[in-house]
C-alpha atoms as a printed R data frame, in Angstrom:
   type eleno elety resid chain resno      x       y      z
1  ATOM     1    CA   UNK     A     1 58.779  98.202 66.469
2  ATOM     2    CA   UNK     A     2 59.822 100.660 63.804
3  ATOM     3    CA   UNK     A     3 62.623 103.620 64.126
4  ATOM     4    CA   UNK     A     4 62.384 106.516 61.742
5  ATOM     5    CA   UNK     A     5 63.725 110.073 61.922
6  ATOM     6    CA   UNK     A     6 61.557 112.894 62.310
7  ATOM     7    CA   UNK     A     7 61.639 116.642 61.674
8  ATOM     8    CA   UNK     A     8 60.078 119.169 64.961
9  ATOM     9    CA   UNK     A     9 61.725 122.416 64.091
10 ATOM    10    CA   UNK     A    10 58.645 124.876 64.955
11 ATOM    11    CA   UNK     A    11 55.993 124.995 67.563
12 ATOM    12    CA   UNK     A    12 53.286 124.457 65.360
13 ATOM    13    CA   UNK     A    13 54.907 121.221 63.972
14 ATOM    14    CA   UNK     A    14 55.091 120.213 67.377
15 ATOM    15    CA   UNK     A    15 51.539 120.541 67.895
16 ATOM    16    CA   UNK     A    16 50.372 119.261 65.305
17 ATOM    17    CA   UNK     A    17 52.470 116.431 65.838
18 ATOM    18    CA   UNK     A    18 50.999 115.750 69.029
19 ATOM    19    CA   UNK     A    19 47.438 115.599 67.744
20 ATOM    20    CA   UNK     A    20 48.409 112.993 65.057
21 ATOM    21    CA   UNK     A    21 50.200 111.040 67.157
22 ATOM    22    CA   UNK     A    22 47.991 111.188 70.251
23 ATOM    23    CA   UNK     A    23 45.279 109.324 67.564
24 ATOM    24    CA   UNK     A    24 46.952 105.600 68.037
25 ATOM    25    CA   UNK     A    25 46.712 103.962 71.340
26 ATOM    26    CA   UNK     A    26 50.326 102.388 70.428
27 ATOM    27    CA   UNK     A    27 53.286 103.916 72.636
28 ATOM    28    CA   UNK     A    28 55.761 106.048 70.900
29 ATOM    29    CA   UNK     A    29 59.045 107.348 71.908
30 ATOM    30    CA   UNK     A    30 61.432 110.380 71.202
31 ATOM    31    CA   UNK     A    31 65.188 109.466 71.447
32 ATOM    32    CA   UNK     A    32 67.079 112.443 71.698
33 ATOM    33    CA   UNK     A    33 71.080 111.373 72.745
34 ATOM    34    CA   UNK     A    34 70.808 110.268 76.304
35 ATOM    35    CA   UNK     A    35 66.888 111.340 76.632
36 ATOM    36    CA   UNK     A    36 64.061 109.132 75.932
37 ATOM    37    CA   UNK     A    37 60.490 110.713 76.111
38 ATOM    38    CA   UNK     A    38 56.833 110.013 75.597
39 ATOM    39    CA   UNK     A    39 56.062 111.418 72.122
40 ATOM    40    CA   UNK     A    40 52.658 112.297 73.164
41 ATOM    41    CA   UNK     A    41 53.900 114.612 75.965
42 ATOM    42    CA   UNK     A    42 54.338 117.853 74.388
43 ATOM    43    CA   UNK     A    43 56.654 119.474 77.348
44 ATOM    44    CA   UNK     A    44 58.886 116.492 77.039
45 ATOM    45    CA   UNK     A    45 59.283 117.523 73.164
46 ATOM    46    CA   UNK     A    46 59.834 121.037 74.158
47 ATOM    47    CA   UNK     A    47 62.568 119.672 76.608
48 ATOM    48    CA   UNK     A    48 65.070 118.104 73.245
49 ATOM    49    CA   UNK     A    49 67.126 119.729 71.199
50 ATOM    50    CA   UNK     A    50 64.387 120.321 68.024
51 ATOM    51    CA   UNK     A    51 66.926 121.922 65.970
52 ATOM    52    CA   UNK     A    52 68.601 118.864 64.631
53 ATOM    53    CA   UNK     A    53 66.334 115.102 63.727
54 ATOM    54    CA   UNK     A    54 64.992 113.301 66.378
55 ATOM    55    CA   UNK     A    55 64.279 109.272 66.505
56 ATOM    56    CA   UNK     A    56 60.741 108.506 66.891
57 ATOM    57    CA   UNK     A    57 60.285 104.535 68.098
58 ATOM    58    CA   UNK     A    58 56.946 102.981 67.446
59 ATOM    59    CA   UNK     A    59 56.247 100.171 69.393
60 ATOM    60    CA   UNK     A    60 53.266  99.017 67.575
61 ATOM    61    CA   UNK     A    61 52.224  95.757 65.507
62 ATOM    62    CA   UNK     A    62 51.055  97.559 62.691
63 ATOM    63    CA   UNK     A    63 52.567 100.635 61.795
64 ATOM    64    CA   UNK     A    64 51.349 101.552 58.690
65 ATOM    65    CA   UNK     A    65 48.900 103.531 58.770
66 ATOM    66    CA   UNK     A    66 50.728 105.753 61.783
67 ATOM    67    CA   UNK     A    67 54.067 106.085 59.382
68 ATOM    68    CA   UNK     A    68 51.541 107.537 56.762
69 ATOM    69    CA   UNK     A    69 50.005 109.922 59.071
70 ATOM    70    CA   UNK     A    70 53.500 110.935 60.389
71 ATOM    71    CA   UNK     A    71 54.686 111.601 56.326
72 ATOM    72    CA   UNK     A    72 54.893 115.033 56.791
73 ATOM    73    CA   UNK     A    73 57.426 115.042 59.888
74 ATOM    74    CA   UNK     A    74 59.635 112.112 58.576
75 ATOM    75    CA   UNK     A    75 62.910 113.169 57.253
């Protein structure tokens, strides 16, 4: 399990976001204060705060290869 901040600050980030991450069968999660969401549901990303960082939790063995294909959202 890995923790690393990531950057959604416009729709288009957020969708392509989703189609990355939707890619690994691992499960992923987007800790935003008090909410916790699936990262591959793109209404629960449209539900946090996206102006400001949000955790992203893999819960995966090997994460890699997913924390290179997230380099462009990682803060």
């Amino acid at each position: 399990m890995k923790t690393v901040k990531i950057s959604l600050n416009s729709i288009d980030k957020v969708k392509s976001f989703v189609n990355v991450i939707s890619q690994f069968d691992s499960d992923f999660d987007l800790i935003s204060g008090r909410y916790v969401i699936d990262a591959k549901s793109i209404m629960g990303i449209f539900s946090l705060d996206l102006s400001q960082p949000i955790d992203l939790t893999i819960h995966a063995e090997e994460d890699t290869a997913i924390v290179e294909a997230l380099k462009p959202y990682i803060v």
